[in-house]
C-alpha positions in Angstrom: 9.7 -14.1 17.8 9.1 -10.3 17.2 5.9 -8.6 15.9 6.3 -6.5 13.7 2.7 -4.8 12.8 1.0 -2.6 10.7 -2.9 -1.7 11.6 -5.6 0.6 10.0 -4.2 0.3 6.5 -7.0 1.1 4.6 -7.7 0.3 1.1 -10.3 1.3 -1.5 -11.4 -2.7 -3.1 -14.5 -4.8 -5.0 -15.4 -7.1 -2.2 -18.5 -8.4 -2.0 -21.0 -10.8 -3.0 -24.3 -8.6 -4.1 -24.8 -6.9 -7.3 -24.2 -3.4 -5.4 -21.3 -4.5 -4.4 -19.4 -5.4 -7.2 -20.4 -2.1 -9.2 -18.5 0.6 -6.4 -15.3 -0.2 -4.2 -15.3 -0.4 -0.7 -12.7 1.2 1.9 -11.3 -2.1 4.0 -9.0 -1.6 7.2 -6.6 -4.2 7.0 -4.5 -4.9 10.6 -1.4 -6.6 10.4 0.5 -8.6 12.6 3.7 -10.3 11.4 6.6 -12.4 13.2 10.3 -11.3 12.3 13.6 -12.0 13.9 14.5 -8.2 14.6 17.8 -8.4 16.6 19.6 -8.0 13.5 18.4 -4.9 12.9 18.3 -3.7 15.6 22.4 -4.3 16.2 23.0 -2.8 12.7 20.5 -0.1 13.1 19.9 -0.6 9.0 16.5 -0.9 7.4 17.6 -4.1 5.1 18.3 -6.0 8.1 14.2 -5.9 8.8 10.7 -6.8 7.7 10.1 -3.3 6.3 6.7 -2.5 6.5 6.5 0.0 4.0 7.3 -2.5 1.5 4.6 -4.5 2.8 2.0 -2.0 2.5 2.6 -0.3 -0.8 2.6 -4.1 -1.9 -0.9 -5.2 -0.5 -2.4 -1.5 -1.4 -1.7 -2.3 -5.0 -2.7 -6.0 -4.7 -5.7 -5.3 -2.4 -7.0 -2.3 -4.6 -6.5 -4.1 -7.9 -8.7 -7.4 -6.4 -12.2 -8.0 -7.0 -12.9 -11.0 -4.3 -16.3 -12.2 -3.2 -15.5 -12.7 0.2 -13.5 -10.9 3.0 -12.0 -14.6 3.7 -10.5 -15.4 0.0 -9.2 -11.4 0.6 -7.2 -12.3 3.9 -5.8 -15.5 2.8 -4.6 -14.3 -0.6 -2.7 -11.8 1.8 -1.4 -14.4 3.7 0.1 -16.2 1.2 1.7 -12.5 -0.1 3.3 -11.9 3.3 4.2 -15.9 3.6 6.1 -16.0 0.7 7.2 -12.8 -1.0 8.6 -11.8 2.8 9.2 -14.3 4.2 7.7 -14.2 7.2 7.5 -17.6 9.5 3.4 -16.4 10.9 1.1 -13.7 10.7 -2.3 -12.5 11.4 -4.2 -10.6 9.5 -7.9 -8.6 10.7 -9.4 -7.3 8.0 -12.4 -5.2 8.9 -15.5 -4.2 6.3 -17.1 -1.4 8.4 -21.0 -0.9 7.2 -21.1 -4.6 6.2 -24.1 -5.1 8.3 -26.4 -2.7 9.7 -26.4 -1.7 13.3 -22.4 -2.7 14.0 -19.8 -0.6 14.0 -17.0 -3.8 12.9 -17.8 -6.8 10.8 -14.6 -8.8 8.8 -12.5 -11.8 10.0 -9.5 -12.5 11.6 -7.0 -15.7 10.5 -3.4 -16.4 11.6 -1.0 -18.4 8.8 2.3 -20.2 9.7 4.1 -21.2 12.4 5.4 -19.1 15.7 8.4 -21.3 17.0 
């Protein structure tokens, strides 16, 4: 299987689980990595024969920004199940980082893989 991927997409959200945090969005970075079959595309040489990754992220900017999760984990797996189903993917992992989280570190999120790679 190909990757296809998509990193530093970075989206203003409520994520969070203290007062101060639900009151102000945050800027997320969001990293994709998603499996695709892209030797069809790359014989025809046409957009419609690929994961187009456009798509994808105009798709989990609005659902991202419009989401008002707790934690970073309910975040990544509700974008799982987005790129799971609505595209059709087979696997993906997704690193979602929320810089500032903790003082003193540069990085703090989570990183989960869904599906299968065959």
């Amino acid at each position: 299987m190909d990757i296809v991927y998509l990193h530093g997409l970075k989206v203003e959200c409520v994520i969070g689980v203290w007062d101060w945090e639900r009151r102000l969005k945050q800027t997320v970075t969001i990293d994709l990595d998603m499996a695709a079959d892209i030797r069809r595309a790359a014989k025809s040489d046409d957009l419609a024969d690929t994961l187009n990754y456009k798509a994808v992220a105009k798709r989990l900017i609005q659902f991202v920004s419009d989401s008002d999760y707790q934690l970073v984990e309910t975040l990544a797996e509700a974008i799982a199940h987005i790129l799971l189903t609505e595209f059709a993917i087979p696997w993906c992992r997704i690193r979602i980082n929320k810089g500032g989280a903790v003082r003193g570190a540069r990085d703090v999120g989570i990183v989960i893989e869904r599906g299968k790679l065959d």
